[in-house]
N, C-alpha and C positions, 0 to 999 in steps of 0.2 A: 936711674932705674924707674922712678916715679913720671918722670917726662916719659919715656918709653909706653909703661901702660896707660898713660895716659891718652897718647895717640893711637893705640892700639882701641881703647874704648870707645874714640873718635871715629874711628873708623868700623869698627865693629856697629856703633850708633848711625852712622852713614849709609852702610850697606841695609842696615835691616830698614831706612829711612827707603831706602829705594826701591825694596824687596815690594814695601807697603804700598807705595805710591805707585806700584807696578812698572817704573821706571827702567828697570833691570828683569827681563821676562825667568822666571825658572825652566827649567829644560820639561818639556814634554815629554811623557812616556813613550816609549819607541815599540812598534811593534813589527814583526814579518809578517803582519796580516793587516793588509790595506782597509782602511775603511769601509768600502765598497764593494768585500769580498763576502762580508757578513749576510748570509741570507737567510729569512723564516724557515724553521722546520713547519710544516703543516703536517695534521692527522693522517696524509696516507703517504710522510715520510719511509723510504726504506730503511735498512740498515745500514746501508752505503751511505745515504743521504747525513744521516746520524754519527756514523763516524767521520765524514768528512768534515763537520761543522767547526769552525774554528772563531773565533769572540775574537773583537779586537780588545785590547787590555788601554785601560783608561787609566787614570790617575791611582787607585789603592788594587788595580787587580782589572778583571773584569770588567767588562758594562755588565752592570745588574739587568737592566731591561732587554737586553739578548739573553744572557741567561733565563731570566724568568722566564720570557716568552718561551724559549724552548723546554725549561722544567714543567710548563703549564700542559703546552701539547701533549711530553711523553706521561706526563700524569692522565690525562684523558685517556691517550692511547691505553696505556695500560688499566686502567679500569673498563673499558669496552674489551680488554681481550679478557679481561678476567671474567667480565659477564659473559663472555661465549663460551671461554671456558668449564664455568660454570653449566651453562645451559647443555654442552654437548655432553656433561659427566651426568647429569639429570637423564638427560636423553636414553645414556648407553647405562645406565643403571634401570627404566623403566624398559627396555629390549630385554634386557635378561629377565627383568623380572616375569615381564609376559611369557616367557618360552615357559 
């Protein structure tokens, strides 16, 4: 029993020896979205555009830097529609007010 775990720790020692020295590749994340399919939202994204966007997934999830890039634009976006917003309620509250 003792020869047993013993080659088993040997081996267990081996692989992780190999893991390290890169010798034995680990498996890459696999995704249905090619590399090459990933493209920038920019600020006069539609909504089409927007739902179509798909991240290639990297090693724990996502690529962070596809994501950001496109949290950044709809954060802009949305802050320019909220100042128009803003400006056109300003607008149709000084019309009424003048009548």
């Amino acid at each position: 029993m003792l020869v047993l775990l013993l080659v088993l720790l040997v081996l267990l020692l081996g692989m992780a020896a190999l893991f390290l020295t890169e010798k034995i590749a680990l498996p890459t994340a696999t995704t249905d979205v090619p590399e090459n399919a990933y493209r920038a939202v920019d600020a006069e994204a539609s909504i089409d555009d927007l739902a179509a966007t798909k991240f290639s997934v990297a090693l724990r999830g996502y690529r962070m830097d596809q994501v950001d890039a496109v949290m950044d634009v709809l954060h802009q976006r949305i802050q320019r529609q909220e100042a128009e917003l803003s400006d056109l309620r300003k607008k149709i509250t000084e019309t009424e007010e003048s009548r």
